[in-house]
N, C-alpha and C positions, 0 to 999 in steps of 0.2 A: 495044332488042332486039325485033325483028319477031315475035317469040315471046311476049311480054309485052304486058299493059295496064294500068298504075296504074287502077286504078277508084275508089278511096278515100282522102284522106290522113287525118291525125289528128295534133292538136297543140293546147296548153293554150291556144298564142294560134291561134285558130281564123284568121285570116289567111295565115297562114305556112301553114296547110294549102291555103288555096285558091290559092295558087301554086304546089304540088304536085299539085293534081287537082283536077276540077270538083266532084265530092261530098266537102266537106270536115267535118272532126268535129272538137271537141275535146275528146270522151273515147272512149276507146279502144273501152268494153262497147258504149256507143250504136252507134259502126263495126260493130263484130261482130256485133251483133244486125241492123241495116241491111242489112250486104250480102252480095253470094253470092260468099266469097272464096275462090281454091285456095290463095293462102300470106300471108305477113307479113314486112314487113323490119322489123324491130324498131331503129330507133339513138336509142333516149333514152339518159340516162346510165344508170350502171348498176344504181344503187340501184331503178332502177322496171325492170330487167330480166324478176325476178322475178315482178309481179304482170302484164304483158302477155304474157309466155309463156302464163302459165296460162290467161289469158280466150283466148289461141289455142286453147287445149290443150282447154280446153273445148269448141272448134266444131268441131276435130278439123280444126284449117289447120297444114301445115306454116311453120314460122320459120327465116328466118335473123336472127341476135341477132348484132349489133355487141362485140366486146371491147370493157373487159374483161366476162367472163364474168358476170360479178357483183359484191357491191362486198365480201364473203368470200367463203370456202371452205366454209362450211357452207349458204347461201344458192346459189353454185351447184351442189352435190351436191342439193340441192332442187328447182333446176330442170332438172337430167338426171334426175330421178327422176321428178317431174310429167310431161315429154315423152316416156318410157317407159311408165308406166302409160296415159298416155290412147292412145298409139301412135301420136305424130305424128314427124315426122322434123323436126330441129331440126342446124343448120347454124350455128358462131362463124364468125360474117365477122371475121376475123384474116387481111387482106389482102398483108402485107408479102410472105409465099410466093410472090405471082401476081404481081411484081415481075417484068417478064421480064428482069434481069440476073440475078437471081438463079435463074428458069427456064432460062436459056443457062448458067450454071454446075453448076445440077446437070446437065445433059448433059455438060457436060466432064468433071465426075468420073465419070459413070458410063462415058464412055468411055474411062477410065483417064488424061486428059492430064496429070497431076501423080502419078499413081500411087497410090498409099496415103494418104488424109489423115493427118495427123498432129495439125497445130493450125490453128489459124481465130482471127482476130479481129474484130470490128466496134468500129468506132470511129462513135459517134452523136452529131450534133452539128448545132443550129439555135440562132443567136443572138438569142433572145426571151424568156428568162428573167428580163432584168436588170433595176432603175430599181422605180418605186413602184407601177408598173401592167405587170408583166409579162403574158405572154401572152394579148397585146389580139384576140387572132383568135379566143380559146377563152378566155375570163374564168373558166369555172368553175373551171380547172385550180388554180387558186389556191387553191382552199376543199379540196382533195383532200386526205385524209390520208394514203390513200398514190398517190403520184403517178407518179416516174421511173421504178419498176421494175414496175406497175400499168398503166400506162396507152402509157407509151413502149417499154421494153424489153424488154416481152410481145414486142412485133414479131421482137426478134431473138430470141428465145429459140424461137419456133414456127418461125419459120427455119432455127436451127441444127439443129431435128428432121427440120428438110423433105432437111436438107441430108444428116446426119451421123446421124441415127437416136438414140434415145431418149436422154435425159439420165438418169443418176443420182444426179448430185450435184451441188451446187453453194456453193461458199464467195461470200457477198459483203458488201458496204461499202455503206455511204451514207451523205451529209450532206443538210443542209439549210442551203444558202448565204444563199438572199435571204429574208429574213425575212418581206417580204412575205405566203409564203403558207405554207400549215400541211404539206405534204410534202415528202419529200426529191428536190431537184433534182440530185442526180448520187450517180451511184452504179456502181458496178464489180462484173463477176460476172465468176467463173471456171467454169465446166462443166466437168465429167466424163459422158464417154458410154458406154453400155453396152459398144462395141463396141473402146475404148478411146481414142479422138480427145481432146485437151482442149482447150478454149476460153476464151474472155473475151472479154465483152461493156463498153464504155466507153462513160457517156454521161452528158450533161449541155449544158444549155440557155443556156451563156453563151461559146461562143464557135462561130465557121462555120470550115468547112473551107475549105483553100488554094484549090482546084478548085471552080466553082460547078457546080452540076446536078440533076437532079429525085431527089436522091437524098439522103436524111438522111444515108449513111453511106458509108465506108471501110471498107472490108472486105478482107481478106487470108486466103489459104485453102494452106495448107503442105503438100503430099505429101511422101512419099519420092525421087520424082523430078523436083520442079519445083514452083511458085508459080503461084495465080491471082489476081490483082488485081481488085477490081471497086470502080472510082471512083467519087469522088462525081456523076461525069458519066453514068452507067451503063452505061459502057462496060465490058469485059473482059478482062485482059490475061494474057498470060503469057509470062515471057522476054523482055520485050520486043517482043513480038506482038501486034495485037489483037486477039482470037479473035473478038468479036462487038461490034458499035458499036451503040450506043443510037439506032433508030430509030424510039422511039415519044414524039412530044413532047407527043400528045395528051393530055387526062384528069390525074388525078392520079398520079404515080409512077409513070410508065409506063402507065396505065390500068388499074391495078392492080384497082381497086374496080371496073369494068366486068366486068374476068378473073373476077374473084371470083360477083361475082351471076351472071355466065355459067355458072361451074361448078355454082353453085347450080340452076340452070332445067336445064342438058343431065342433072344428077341426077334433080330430078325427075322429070324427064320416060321418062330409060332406067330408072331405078330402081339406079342404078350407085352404090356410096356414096362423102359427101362425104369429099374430104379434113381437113378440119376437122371431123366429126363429134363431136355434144356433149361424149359419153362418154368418146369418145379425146382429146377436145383434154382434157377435165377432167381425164385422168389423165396426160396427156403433156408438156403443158402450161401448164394453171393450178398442176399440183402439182406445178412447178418457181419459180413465181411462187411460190406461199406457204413452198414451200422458201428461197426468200430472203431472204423478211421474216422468216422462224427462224433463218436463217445472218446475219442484221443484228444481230437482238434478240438471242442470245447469244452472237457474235464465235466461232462454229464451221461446219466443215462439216457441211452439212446431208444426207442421201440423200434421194430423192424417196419411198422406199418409207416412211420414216417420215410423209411429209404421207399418202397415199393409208390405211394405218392408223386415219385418222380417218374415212373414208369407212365 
């Protein structure tokens, strides 16, 4: 971004930072106290979310902080609290929304092509879960104790907000297939939306979809008056139509993560707020996630108004 200058990395194995930038750290205070920062991209895992927000929060830089949120619910209402009080603006990179298939379909609904949503599905699916040594690209994911609806199907859940407007409620299921690792690897949610729309979200790590493409998912989106299809190719269909053809092969998922820290910088910078903002993703969002693992742990529908209650 011609806007932008990495001036600092930071990382335990101090190596890894200095292929990220010439002034490298590997602790985080040492950085902050170093140099003259305007922001923070924050992507350790999540359990050390919490204490690099704060030493930002401290210097009064703003952050964008990588889902999940946090590694509970009481730990991120902690850290939307801390970014408030000290008054720094704080942005979840929860990337899956700047998908531009998914960008091209919310246009279509808002220009009425299906007419009235009714139902939505994503179907989620990468075959790397399986055998003694699953998901060799991301080894941690294995020690996670909550995994598939934590770490993966956050993605469609913030989506289905972007798309369809606030969730209320949610019923869902999970297993834990390969034993190898300590979370569950598939799992199924149903949504209820404020505005009435329902959904379900399907996903699990042991088999690929028919169609190959930069795309985790199969997605299906049902009006009153017609269907929109969005491939695992990221393409977009409907009737048999292709409303819009996936022409972004660059980057990740469309360059989804470039979208992302973009909206991040053009915020800054206009003072416009983010789409993903702390406080709204923590109540729109994460407390639909912990609404699940409620609807897991005792085989009922959950409301999202009960997780926020704890706040």
């Amino acid at each position: 971004m011609p806007e932008v200058e990495i001036v600092a990395a930071c990382d335990r194995r101090k190596e890894r930072a200095q292929a990220a930038a010439d002034r490298a750290y590997s602790s985080a205070g040492e950085m902050f106290g170093a140099e003259a920062l305007d922001f923070v991209d924050v992507v350790t895992q999540a359990d050390e979310h919490l204490e690099t927000v704060a030493l930002a929060a401290d210097r009064g830089l703003a952050v964008i902080c990588q889902k999940p949120l946090a590694s509970d619910w009481k730990t991120a209402c902690s850290m939307v609290e801390i970014a408030e009080k000290r008054g720094i603006r704080l942005m979840v990179h929860d990337n899956w929304r700047w998908q531009p298939w998914y960008r091209a379909a919310k246009e279509f609904l808002l220009r009425g092509e299906v007419g009235t949503p009714i139902a939505y599905g994503f179907q989620c699916r990468t075959k790397d879960g399986l055998g003694d040594r699953p998901y060799p690209a991301q080894e941690y994911f294995r020690d996670l104790r909550r995994f598939t609806v934590d770490e993966v199907l956050v993605h469609h859940i913030d989506t289905a907000r972007f798309l369809f407007g606030d969730i209320a409620a949610v019923y869902a299921e999970a297993r834990r297939v390969n034993r190898r690792i300590l979370g569950e690897d598939q799992a199924i949610l149903t949504l209820s939306h404020g505005g009435g729309t329902l959904g379900w979200i399907d996903g699990n790590r042991f088999a690929d979809h028919d169609e190959s493409g930069p795309s985790l998912d199969d997605a299906r989106i049902d009006g009153d008056s017609g269907t929109i299809r969005i491939s695992p190719a990221g393409d977009v269909w409907s009737g048999g139509r292709r409303l819009w053809a996936n022409d972004r092969p660059q980057g990740y998922r469309g360059d989804s993560v470039y979208a992302a820290q973009a909206h991040f910088i053009e915020c800054l910078t206009t003072g416009r707020p983010f789409e993903t903002e702390a406080r709204e993703y923590l109540h729109r969002t994460y407390a639909v996630v912990e609404a699940a693992y409620a609807s897991i742990a005792s085989h009922r529908r959950v409301e999202t108004a009960e997780i926020l209650q704890r706040f």
